[in-house]
mmCIF file of the N, C-alpha and C atoms, coordinates in Angstrom:
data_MODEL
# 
_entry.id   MODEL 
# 
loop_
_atom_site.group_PDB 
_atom_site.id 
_atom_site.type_symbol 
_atom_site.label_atom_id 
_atom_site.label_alt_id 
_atom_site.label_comp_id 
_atom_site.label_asym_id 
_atom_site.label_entity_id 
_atom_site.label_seq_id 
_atom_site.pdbx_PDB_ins_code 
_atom_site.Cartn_x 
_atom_site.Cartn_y 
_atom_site.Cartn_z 
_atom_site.occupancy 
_atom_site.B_iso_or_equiv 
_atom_site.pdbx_formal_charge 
_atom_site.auth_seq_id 
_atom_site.auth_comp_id 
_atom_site.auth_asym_id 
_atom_site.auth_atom_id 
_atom_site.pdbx_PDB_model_num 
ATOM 1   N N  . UNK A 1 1  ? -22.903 56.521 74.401 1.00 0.00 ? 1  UNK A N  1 
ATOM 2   C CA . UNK A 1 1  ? -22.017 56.681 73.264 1.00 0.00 ? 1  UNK A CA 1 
ATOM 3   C C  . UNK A 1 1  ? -21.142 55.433 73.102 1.00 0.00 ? 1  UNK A C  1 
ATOM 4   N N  . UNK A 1 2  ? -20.801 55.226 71.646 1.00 0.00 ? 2  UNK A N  1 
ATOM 5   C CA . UNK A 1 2  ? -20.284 53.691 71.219 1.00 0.00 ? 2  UNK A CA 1 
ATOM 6   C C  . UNK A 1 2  ? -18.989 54.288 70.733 1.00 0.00 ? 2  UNK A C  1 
ATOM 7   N N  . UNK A 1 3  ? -18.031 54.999 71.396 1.00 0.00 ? 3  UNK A N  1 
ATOM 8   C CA . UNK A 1 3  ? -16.894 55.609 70.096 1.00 0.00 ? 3  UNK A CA 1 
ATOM 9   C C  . UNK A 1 3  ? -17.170 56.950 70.463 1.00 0.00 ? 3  UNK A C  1 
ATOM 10  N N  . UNK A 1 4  ? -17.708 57.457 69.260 1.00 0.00 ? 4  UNK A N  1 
ATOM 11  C CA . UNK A 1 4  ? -18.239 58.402 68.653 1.00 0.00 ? 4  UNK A CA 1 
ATOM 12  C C  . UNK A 1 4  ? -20.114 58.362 67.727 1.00 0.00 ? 4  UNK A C  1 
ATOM 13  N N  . UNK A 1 5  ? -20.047 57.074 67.924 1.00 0.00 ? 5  UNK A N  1 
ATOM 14  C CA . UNK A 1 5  ? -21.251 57.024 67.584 1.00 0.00 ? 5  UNK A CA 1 
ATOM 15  C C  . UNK A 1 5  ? -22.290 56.636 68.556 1.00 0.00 ? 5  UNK A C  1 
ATOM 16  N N  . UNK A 1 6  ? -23.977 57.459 68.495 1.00 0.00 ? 6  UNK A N  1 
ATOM 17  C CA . UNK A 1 6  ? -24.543 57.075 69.444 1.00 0.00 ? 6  UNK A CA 1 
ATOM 18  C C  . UNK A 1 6  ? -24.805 56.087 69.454 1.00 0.00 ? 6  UNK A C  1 
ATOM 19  N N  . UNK A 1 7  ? -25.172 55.420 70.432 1.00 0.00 ? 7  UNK A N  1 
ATOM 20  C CA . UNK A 1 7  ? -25.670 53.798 70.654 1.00 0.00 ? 7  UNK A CA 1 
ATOM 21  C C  . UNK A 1 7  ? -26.849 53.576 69.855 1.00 0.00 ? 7  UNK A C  1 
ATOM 22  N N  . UNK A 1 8  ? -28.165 54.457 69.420 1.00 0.00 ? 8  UNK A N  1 
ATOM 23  C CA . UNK A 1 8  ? -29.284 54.082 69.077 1.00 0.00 ? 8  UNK A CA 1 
ATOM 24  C C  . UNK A 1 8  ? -28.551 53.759 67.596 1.00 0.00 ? 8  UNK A C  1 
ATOM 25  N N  . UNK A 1 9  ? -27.754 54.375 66.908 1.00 0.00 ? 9  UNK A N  1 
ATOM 26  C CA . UNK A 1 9  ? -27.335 54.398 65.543 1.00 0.00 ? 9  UNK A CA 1 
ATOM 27  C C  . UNK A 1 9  ? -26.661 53.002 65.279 1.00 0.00 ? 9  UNK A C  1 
ATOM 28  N N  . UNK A 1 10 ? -26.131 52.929 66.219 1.00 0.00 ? 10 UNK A N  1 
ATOM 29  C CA . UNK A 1 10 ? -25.342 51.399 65.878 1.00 0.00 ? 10 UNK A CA 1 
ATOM 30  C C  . UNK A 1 10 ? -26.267 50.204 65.817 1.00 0.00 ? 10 UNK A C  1 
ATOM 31  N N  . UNK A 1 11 ? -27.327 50.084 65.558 1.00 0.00 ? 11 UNK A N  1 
ATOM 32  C CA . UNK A 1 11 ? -29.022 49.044 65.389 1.00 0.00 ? 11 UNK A CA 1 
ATOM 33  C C  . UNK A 1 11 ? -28.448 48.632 64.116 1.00 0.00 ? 11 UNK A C  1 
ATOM 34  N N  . UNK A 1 12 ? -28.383 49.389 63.260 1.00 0.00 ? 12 UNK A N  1 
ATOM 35  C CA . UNK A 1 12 ? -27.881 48.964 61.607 1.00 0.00 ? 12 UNK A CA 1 
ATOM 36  C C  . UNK A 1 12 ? -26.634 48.058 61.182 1.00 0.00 ? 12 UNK A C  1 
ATOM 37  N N  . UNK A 1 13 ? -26.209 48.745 62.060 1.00 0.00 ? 13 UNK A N  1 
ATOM 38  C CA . UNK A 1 13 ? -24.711 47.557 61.939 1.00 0.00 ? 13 UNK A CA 1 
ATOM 39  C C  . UNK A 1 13 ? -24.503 46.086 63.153 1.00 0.00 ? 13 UNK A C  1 
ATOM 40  N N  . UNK A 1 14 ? -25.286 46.065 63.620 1.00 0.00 ? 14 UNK A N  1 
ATOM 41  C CA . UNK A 1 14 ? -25.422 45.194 64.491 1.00 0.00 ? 14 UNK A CA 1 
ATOM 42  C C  . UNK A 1 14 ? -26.736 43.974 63.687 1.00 0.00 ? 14 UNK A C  1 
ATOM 43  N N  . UNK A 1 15 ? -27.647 44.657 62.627 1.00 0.00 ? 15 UNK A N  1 
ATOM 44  C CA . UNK A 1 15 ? -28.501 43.902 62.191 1.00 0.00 ? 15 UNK A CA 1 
ATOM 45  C C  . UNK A 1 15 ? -27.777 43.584 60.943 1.00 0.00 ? 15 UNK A C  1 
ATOM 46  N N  . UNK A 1 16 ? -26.576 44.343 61.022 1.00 0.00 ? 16 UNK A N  1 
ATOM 47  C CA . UNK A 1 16 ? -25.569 43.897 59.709 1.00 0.00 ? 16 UNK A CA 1 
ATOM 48  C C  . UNK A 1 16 ? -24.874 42.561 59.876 1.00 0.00 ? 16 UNK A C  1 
ATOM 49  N N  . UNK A 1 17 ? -24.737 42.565 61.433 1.00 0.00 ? 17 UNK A N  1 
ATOM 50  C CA . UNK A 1 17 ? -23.941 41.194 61.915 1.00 0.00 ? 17 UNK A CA 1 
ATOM 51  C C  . UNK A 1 17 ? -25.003 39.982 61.793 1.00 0.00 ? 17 UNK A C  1 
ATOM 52  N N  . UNK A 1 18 ? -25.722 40.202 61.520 1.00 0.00 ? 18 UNK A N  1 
ATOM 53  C CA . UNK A 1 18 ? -26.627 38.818 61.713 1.00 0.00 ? 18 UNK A CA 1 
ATOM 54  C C  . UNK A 1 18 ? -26.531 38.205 60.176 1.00 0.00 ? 18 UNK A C  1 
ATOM 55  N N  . UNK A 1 19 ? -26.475 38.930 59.055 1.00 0.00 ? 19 UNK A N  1 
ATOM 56  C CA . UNK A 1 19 ? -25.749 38.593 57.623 1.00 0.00 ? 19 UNK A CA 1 
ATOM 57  C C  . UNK A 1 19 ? -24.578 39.151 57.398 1.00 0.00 ? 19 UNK A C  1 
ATOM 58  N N  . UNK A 1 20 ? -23.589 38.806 57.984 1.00 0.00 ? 20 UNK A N  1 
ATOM 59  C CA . UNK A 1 20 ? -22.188 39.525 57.483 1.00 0.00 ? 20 UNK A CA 1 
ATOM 60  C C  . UNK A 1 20 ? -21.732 39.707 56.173 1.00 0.00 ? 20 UNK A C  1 
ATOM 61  N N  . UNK A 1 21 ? -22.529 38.747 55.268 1.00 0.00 ? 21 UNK A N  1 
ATOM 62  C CA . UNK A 1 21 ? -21.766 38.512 53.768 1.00 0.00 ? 21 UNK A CA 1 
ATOM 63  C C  . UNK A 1 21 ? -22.015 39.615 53.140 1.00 0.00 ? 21 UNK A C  1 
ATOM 64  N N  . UNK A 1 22 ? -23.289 40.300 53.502 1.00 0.00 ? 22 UNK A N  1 
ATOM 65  C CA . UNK A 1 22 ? -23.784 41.283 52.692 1.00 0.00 ? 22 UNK A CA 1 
ATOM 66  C C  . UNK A 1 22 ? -22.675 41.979 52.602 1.00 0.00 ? 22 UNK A C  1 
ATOM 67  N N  . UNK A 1 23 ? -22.266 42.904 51.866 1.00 0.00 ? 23 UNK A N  1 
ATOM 68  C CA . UNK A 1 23 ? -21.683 44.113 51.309 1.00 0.00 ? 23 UNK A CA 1 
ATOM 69  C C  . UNK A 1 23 ? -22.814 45.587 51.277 1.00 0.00 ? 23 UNK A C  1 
ATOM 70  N N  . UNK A 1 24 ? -24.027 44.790 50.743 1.00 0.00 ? 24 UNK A N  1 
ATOM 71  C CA . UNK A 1 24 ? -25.409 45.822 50.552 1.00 0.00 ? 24 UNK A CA 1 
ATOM 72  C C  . UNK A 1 24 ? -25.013 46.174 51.665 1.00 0.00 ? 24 UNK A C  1 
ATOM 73  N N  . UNK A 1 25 ? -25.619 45.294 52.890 1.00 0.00 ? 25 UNK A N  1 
ATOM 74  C CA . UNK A 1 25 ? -25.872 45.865 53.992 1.00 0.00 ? 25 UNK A CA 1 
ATOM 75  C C  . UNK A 1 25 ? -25.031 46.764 54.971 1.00 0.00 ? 25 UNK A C  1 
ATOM 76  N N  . UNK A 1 26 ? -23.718 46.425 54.693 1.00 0.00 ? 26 UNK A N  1 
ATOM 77  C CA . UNK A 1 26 ? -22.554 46.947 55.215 1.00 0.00 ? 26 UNK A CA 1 
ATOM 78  C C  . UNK A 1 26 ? -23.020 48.589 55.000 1.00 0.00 ? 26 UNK A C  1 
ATOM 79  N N  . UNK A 1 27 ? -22.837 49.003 53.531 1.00 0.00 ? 27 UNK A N  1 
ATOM 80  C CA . UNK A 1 27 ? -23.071 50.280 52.991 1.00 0.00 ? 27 UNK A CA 1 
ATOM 81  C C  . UNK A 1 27 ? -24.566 50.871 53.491 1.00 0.00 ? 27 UNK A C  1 
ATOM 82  N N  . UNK A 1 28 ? -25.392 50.334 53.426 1.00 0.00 ? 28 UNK A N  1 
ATOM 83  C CA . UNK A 1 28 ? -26.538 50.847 54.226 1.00 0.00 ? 28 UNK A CA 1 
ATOM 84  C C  . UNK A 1 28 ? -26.419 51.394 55.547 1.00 0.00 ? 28 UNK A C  1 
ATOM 85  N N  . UNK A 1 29 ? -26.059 50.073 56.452 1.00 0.00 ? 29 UNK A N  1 
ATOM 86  C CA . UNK A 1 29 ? -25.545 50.207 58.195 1.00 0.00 ? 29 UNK A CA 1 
ATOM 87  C C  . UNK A 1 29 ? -24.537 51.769 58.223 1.00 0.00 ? 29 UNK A C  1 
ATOM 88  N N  . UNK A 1 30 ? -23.883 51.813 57.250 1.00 0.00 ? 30 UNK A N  1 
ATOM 89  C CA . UNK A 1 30 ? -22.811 52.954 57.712 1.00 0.00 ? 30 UNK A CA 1 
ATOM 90  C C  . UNK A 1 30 ? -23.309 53.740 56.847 1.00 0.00 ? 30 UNK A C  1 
ATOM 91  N N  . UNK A 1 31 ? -24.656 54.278 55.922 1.00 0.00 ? 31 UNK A N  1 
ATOM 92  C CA . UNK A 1 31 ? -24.937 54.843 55.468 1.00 0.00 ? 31 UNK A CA 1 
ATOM 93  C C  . UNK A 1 31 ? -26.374 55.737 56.826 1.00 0.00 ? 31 UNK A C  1 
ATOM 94  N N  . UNK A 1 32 ? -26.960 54.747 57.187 1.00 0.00 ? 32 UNK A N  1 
ATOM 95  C CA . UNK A 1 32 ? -27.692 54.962 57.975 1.00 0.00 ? 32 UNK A CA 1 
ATOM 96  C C  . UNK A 1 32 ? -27.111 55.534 59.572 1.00 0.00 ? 32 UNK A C  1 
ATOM 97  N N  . UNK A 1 33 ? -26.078 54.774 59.753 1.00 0.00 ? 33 UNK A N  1 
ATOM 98  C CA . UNK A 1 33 ? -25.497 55.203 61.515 1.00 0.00 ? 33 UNK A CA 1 
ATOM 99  C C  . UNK A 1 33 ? -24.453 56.806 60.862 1.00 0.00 ? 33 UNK A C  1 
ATOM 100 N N  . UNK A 1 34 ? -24.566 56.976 59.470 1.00 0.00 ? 34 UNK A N  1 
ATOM 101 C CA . UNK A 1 34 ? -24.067 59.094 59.489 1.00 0.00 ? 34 UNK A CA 1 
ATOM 102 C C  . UNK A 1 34 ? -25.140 59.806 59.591 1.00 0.00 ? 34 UNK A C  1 
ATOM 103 N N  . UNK A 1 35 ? -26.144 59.249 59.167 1.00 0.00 ? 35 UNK A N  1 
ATOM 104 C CA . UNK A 1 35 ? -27.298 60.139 58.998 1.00 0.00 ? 35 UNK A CA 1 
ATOM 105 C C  . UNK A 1 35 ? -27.875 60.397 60.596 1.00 0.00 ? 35 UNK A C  1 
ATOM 106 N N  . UNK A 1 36 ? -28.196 59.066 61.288 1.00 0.00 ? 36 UNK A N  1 
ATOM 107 C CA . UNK A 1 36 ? -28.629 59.552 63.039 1.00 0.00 ? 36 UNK A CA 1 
ATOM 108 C C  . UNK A 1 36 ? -27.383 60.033 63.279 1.00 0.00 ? 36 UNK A C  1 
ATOM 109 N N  . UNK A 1 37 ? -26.336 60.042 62.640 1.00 0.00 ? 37 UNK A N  1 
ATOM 110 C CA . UNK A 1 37 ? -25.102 61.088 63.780 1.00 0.00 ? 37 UNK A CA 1 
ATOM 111 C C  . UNK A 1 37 ? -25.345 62.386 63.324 1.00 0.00 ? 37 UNK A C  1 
ATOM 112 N N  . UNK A 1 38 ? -25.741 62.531 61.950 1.00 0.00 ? 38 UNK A N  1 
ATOM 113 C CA . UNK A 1 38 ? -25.674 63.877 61.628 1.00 0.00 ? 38 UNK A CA 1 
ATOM 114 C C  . UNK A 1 38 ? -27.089 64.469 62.119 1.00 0.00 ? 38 UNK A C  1 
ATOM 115 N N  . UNK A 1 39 ? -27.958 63.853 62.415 1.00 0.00 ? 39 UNK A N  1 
ATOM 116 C CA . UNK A 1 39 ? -29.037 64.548 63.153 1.00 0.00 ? 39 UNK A CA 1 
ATOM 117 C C  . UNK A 1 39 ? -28.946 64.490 64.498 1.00 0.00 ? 39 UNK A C  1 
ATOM 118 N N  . UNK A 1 40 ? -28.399 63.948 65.134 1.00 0.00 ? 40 UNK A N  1 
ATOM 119 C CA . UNK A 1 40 ? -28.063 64.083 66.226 1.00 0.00 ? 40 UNK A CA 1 
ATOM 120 C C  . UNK A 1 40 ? -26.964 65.076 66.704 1.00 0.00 ? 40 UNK A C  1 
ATOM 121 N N  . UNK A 1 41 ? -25.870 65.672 65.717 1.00 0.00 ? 41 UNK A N  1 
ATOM 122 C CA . UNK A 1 41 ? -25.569 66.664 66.028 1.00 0.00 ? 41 UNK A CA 1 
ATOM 123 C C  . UNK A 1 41 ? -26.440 67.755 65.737 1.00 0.00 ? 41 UNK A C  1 
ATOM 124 N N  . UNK A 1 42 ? -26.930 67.930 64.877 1.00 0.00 ? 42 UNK A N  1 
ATOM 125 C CA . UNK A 1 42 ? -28.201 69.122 65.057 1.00 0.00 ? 42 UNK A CA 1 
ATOM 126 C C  . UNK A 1 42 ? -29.333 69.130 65.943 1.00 0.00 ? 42 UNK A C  1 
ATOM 127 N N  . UNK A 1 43 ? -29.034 68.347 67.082 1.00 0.00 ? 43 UNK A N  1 
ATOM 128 C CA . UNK A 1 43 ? -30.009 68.217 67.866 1.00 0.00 ? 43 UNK A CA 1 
ATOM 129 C C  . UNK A 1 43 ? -31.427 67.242 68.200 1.00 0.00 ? 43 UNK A C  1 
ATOM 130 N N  . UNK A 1 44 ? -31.425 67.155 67.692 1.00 0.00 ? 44 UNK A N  1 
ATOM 131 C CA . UNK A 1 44 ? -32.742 66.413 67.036 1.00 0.00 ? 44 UNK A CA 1 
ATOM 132 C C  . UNK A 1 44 ? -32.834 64.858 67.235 1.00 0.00 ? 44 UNK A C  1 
ATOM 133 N N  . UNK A 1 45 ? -33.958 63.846 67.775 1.00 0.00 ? 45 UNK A N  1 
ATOM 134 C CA . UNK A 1 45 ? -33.504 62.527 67.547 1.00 0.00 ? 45 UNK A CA 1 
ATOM 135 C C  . UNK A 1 45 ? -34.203 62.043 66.528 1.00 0.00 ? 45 UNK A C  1 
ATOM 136 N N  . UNK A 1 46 ? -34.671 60.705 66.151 1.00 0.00 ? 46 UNK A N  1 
ATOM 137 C CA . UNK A 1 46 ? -35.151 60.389 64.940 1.00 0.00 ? 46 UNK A CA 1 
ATOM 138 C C  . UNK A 1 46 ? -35.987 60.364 64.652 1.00 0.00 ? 46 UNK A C  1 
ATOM 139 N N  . UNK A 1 47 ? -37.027 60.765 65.343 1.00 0.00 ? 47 UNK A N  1 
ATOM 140 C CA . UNK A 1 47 ? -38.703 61.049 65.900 1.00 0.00 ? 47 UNK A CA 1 
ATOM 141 C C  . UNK A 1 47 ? -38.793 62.520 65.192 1.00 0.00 ? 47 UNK A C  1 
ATOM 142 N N  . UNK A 1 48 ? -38.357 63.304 66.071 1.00 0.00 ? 48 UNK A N  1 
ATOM 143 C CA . UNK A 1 48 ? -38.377 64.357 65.493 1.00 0.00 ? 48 UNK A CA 1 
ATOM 144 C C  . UNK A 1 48 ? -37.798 64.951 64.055 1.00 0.00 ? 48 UNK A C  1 
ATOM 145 N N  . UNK A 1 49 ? -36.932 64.469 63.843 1.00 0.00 ? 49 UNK A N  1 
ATOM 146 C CA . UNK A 1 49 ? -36.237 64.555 62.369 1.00 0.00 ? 49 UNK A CA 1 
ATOM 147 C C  . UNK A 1 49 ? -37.282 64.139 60.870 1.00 0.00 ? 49 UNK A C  1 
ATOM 148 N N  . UNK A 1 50 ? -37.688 62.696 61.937 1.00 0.00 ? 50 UNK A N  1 
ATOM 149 C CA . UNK A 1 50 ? -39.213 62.473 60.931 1.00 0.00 ? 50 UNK A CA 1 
ATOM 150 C C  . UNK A 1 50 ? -40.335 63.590 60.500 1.00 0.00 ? 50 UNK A C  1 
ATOM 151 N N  . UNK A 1 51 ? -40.754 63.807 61.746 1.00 0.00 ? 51 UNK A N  1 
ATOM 152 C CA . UNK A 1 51 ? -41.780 65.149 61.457 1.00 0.00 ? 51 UNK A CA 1 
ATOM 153 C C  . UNK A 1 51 ? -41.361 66.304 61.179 1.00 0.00 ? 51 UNK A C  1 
ATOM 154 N N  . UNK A 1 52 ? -39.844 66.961 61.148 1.00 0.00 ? 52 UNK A N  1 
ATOM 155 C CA . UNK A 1 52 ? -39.743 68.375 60.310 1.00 0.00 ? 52 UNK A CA 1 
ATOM 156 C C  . UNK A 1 52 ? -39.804 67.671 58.739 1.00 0.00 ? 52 UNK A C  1 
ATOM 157 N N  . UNK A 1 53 ? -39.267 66.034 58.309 1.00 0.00 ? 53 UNK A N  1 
ATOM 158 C CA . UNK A 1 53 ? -39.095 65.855 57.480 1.00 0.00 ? 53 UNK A CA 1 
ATOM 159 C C  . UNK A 1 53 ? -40.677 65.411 56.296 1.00 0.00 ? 53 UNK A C  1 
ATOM 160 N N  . UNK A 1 54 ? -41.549 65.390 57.038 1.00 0.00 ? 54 UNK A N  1 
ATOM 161 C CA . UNK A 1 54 ? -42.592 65.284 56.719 1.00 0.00 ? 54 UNK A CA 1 
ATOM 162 C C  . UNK A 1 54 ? -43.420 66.436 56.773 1.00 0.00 ? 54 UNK A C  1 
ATOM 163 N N  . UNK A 1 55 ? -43.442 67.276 57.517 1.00 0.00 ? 55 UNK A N  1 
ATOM 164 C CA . UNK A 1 55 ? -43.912 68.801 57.783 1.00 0.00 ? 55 UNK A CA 1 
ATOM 165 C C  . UNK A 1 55 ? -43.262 69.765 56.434 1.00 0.00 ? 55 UNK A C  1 
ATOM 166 N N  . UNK A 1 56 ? -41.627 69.191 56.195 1.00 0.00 ? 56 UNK A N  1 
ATOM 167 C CA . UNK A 1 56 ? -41.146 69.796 54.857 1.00 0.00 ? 56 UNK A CA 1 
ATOM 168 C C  . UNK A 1 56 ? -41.703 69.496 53.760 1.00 0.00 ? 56 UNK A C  1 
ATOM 169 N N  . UNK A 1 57 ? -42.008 68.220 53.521 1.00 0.00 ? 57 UNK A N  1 
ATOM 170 C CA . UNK A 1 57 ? -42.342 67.373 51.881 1.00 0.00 ? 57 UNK A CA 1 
ATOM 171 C C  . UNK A 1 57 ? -44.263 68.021 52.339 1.00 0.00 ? 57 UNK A C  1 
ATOM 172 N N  . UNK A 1 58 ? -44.650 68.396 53.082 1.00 0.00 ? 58 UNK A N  1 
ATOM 173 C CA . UNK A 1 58 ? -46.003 68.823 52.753 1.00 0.00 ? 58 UNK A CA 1 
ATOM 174 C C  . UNK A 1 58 ? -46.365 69.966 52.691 1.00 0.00 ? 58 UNK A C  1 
ATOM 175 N N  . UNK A 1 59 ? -45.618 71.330 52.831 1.00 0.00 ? 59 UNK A N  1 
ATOM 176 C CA . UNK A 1 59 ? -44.890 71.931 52.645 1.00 0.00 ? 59 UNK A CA 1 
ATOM 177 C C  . UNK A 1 59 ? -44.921 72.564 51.033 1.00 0.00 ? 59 UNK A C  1 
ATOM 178 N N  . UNK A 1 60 ? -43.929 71.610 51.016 1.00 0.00 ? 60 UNK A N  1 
ATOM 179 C CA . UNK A 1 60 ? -43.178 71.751 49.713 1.00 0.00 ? 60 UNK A CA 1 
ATOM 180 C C  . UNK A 1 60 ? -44.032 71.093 48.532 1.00 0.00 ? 60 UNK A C  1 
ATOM 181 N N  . UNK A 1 61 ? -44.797 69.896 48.462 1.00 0.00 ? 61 UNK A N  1 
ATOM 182 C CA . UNK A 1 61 ? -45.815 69.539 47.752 1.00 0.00 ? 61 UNK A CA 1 
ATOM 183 C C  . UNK A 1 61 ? -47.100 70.499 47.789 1.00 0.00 ? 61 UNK A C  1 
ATOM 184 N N  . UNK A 1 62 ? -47.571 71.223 48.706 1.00 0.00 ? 62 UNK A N  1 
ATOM 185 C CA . UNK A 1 62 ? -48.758 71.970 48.767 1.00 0.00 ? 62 UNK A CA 1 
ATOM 186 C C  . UNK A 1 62 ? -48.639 72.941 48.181 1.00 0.00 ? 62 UNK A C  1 
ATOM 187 N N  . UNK A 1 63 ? -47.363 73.433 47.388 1.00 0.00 ? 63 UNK A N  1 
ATOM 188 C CA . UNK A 1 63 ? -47.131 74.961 47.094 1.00 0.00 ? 63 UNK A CA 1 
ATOM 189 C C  . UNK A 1 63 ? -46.884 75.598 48.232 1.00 0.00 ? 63 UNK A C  1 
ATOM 190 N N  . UNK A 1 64 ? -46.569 75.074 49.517 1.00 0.00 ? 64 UNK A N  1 
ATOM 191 C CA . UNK A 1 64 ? -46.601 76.511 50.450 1.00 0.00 ? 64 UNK A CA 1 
ATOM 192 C C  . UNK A 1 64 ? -47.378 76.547 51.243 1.00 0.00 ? 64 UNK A C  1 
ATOM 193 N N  . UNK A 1 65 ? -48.311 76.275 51.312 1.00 0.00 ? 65 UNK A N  1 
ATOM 194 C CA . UNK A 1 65 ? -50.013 76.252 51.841 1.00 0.00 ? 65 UNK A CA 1 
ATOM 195 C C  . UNK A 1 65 ? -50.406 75.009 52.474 1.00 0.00 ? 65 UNK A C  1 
ATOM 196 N N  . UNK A 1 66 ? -50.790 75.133 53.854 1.00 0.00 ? 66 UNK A N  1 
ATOM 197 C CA . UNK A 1 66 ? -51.185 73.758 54.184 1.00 0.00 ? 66 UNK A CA 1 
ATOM 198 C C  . UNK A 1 66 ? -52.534 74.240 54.376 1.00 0.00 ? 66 UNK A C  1 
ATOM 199 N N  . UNK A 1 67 ? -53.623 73.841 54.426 1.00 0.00 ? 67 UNK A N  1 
ATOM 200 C CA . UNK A 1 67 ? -55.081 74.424 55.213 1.00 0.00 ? 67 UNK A CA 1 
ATOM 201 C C  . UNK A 1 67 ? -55.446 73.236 55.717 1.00 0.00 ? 67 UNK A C  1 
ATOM 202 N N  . UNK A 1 68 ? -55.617 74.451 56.996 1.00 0.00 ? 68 UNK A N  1 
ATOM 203 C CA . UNK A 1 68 ? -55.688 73.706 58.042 1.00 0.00 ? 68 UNK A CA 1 
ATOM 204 C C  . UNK A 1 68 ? -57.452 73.022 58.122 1.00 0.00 ? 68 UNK A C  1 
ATOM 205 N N  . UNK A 1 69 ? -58.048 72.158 58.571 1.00 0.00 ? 69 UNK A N  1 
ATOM 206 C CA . UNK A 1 69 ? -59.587 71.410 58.443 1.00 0.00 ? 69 UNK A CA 1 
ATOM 207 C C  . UNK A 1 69 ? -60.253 71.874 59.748 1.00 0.00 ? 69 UNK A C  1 
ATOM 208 N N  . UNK A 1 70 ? -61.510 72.641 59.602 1.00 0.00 ? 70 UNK A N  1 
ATOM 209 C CA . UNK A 1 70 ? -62.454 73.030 60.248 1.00 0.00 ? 70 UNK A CA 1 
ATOM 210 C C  . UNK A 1 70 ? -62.657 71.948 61.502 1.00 0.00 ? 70 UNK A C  1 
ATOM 211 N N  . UNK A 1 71 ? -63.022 73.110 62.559 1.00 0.00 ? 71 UNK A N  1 
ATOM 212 C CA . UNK A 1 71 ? -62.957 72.192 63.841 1.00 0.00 ? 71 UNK A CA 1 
ATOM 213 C C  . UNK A 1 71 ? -64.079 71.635 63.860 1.00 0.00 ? 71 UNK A C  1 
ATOM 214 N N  . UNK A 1 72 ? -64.135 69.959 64.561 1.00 0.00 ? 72 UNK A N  1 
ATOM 215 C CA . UNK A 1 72 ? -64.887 69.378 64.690 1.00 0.00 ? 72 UNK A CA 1 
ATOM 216 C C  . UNK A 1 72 ? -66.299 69.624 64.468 1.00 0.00 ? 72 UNK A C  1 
ATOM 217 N N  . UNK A 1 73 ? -67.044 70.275 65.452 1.00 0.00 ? 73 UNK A N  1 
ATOM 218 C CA . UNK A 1 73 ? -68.351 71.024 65.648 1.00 0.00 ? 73 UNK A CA 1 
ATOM 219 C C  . UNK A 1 73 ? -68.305 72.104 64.749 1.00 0.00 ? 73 UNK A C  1 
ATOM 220 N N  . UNK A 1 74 ? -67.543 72.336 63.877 1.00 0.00 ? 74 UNK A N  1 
ATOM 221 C CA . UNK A 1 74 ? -67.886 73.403 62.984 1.00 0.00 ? 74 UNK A CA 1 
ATOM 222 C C  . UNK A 1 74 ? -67.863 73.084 61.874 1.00 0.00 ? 74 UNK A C  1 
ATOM 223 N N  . UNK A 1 75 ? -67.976 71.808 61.504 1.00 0.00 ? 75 UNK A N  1 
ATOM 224 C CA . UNK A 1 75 ? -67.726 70.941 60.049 1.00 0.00 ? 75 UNK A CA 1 
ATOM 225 C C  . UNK A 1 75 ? -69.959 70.504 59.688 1.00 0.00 ? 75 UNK A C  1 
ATOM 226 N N  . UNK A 1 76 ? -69.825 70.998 58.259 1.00 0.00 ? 76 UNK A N  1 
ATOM 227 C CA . UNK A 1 76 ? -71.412 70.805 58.164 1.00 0.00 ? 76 UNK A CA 1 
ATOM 228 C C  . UNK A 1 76 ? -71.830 69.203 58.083 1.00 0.00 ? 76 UNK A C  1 
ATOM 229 N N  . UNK A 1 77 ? -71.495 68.401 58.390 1.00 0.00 ? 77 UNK A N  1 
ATOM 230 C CA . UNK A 1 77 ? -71.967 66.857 58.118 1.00 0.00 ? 77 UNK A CA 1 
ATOM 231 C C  . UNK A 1 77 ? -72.041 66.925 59.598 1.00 0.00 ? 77 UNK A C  1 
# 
C-alpha cells in the first residue's frame, strides 16, 4: 500500500511522471488509479475484473445466451 492506494494502481501516475506537462494524462492516471481502488475494494484484482467484465458484455450482447461449442471429438469435421 502507497497511502491508501495500492501500489499496482500507482503505474499510471508514475507513467504520468515521465510527461509531466500533460494535464490529459494527469486526469487519466487518477482516473485509472479509482477504478483499480474501486475494484480492489470489491475484491477482485485486474485480471479478474477483466473477465467478469468480458463474461458481462457477452452476456449482454448474446441476448442472454451463450452456447456453449461441441466437444472436440464430437464436432462432425
Amino acid at each position: 500500500m502507497l497511502w491508501f492506494v495500492e501500489s499496482y494502481a500507482a503505474l499510471p501516475l508514475v507513467l504520468w511522471l515521465l510527461d509531466i506537462g500533460q494535464l490529459a494524462l494527469l486526469g487519466l492516471a487518477v482516473a485509472l488509479i479509482a477504478g483499480l481502488t474501486a475494484i480492489r475494494y470489491f475484491g477482485l484484482d485486474a485480471r479478474a475484473a477483466y473477465r467478469l467484465l468480458g463474461a458481462f458484455l457477452i452476456q449482454a450482447l448474446g441476448g442472454g445466451h451463450v452456447r456453449a461449442s461441441p466437444a472436440h471429438d464430437r464436432r462432425p469435421y
